[in-house]
N, C-alpha and C positions, 0 to 999 in steps of 0.2 A: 939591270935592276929587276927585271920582271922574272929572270930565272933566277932570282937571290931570293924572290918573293915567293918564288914558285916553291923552294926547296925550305924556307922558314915555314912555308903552310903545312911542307909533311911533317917537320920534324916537331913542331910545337905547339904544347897541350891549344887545344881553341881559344879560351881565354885569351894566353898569350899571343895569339896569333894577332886576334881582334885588336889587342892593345897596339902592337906593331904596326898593324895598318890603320886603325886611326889616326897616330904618329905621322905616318908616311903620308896618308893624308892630306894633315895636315899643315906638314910642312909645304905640300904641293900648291896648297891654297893658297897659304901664307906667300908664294913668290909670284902666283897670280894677280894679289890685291892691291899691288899697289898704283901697277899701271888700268888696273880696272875698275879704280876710284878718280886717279889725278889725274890720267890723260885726257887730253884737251875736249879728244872725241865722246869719252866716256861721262867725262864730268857735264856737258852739256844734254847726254841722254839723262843722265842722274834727273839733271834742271828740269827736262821736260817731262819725263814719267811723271814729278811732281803734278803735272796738271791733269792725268789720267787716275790719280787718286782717287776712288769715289766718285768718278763723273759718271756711271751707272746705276750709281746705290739706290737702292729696292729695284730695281730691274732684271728682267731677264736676259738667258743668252744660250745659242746654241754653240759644243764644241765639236765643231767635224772632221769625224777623222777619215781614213782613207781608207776603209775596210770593203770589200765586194758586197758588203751588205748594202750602201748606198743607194746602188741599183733598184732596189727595191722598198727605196725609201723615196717617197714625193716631196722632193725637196723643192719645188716649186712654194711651198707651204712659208719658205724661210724668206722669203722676197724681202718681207717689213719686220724683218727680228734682227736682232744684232747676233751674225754671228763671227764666230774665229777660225779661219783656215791655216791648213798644216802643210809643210812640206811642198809636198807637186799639185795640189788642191786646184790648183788653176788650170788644169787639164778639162777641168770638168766646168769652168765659166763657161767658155761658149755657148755647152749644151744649156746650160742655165738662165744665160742672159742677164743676169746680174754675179757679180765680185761679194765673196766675205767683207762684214766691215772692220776685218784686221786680219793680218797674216802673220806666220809666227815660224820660225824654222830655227831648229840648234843642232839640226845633224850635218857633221864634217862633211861626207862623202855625199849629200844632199845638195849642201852648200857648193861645194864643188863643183859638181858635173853641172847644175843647174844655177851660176849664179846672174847671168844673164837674163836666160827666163826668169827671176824673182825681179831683179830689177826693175825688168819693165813695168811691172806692177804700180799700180799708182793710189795705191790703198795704204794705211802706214805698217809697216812692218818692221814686227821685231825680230832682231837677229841675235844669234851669239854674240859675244864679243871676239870669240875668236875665231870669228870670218871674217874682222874688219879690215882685213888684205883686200879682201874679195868687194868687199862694201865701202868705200870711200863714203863720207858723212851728205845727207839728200836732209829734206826738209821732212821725208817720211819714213825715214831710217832711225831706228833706234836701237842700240843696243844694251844686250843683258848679261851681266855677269853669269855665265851659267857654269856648274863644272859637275864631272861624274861620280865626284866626292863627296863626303859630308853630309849625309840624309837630313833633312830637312823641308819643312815649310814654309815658304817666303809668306808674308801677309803684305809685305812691300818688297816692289821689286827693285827698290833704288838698289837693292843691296844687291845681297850673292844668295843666287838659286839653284836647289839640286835638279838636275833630269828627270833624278828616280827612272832612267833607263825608254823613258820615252819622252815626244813634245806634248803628248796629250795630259802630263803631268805639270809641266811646264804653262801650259796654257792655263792650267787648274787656278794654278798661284796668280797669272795675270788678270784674269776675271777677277781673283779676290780683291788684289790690289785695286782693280777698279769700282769694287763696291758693286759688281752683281749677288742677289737674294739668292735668284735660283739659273743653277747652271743645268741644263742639258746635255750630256752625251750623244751624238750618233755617229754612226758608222766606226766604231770601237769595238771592231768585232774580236779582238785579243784570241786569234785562232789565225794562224801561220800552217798554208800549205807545206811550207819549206823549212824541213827538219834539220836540225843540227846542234853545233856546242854553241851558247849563246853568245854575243856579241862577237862572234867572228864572223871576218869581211870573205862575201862571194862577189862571186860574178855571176850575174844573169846570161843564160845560157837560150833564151824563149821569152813567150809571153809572160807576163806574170799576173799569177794566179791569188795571189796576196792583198792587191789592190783595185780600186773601182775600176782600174782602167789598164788594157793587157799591155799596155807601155809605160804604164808608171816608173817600176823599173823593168823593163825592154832588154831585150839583147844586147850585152855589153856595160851595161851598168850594175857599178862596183855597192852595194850596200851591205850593213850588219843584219845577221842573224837574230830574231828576237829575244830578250831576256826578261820573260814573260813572269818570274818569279819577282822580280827585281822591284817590275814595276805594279804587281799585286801589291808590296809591302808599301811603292810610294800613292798608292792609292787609297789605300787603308791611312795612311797618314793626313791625305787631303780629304778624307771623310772623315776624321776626326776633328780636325781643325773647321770646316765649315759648321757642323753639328754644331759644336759648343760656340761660335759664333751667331748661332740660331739661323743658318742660311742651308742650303739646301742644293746638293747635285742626285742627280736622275739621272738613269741610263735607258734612252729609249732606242738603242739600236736592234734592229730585226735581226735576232734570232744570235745575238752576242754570244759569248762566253766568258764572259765577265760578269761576276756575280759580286763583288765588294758592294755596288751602290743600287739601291732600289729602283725598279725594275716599273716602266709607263711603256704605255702604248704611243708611239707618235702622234699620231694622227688622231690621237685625245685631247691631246696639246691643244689644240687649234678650235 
């Protein structure tokens, strides 16, 4: 399929191209939806998101993400704020001494190598749906229809949500759902030591240089390439959608490269 797709993209005006792959799309969703409505697992996350509705509305919240800019961020500051951790985030509790008040992960190769380490986690955590191999159903397990299709803003996440190519996207739409005012950015430093064709999977060969911490991904560990274009367009899309809801995300990570959302100092915040 994907060299049939490969060779409709040379051969056909863009338009048509577009048309095609929204098609293909969305036929892909369509064979996704139905086990990620009725199944037993999924239907009971549906019930409980229900309660995460609005349980923050006019409040604030930090998203953090896992950029080397952390380092130089005083996140001691976050102790008494609600915030959302991503991915391998928990590498960095110890040094902290307190946990995010919510965990959030929708990458395969993430999920994978690490779902053990998520597990033990005892904070609620949202997951893919399509880790729910890896995740048998806990009282702080939830999952989320998520796919790498169909661009899109959830404003509820009972439904089906796009990536937009990152979780920091993803967490955008969960805060919403919850009825946070103003959301926070940090450590979204969208600047990748590690060059190449986007969304293709390496292997860590050394430290890494990408995230807060030179084991994040470590030697041996399989992750994608950034596709930093991807998720510029789904972030443009979740500052549209906040704005005209009259709510509000900031980006106060030190020294970022991420220009879509207005630009604070942290430690103004406070």
């Amino acid at each position: 399929m994907a060299k049939i797709l490969t060779k409709l993209k040379q051969v056909l005006p863009s338009p048509l191209w577009e048309a095609a792959r929204g098609l293909r799309d969305g036929f892909e969703i369509a064979l996704q939806w139905p086990a990620a409505t009725f199944h037993p697992w999924r239907a009971d996350s549906i019930r409980r998101l229900e309660y995460y509705k609005d349980i923050h509305k006019g409040e604030r919240c930090f998203i953090i993400g896992n950029g080397p800019s952390l380092k130089k961020t005083d996140l001691t500051l976050l102790q008494d704020e609600y915030t959302f951790g991503m991915n391998r985030i928990y590498l960095l509790f110890p040094e902290l001494g307190f946990t995010t008040s919510y965990y959030l992960s929708v990458n395969n190769l993430v999920i994978e190598q690490c779902a053990d380490e998520i597990k033990a986690l005892t904070i609620p955590k949202f997951i893919s749906w399509r880790a729910r191999s890896f995740f048998p159903p806990t009282e702080d397990t939830l999952y989320l229809f998520t796919t790498y299709t169909g661009p899109k803003f959830a404003r509820d996440v009972r439904g089906r949500l796009w990536e937009g190519a990152t979780v920091t996207y993803t967490a955008l739409q969960l805060a919403f759902h919850m009825g946070f005012s103003q959301v926070i950015l940090i450590g979204v430093d969208h600047n990748f030591a590690t060059k190449g064709k986007p969304n293709t999977t390496v292997v860590s060969n050394g430290d890494d240089p990408n995230h807060f911490h030179s084991a994040y991904f470590g030697k041996g560990f399989r992750w994608q390439l950034p596709d930093l274009e991807t998720s510029e367009r789904a972030y443009r899309m979740a500052k549209e959608v906040y704005n005209l809801s009259g709510r509000q995300v900031f980006d106060a990570t030190v020294g970022g490269k991420l220009t879509v959302f207005p630009k604070v100092n942290f430690e103004d915040l406070f």
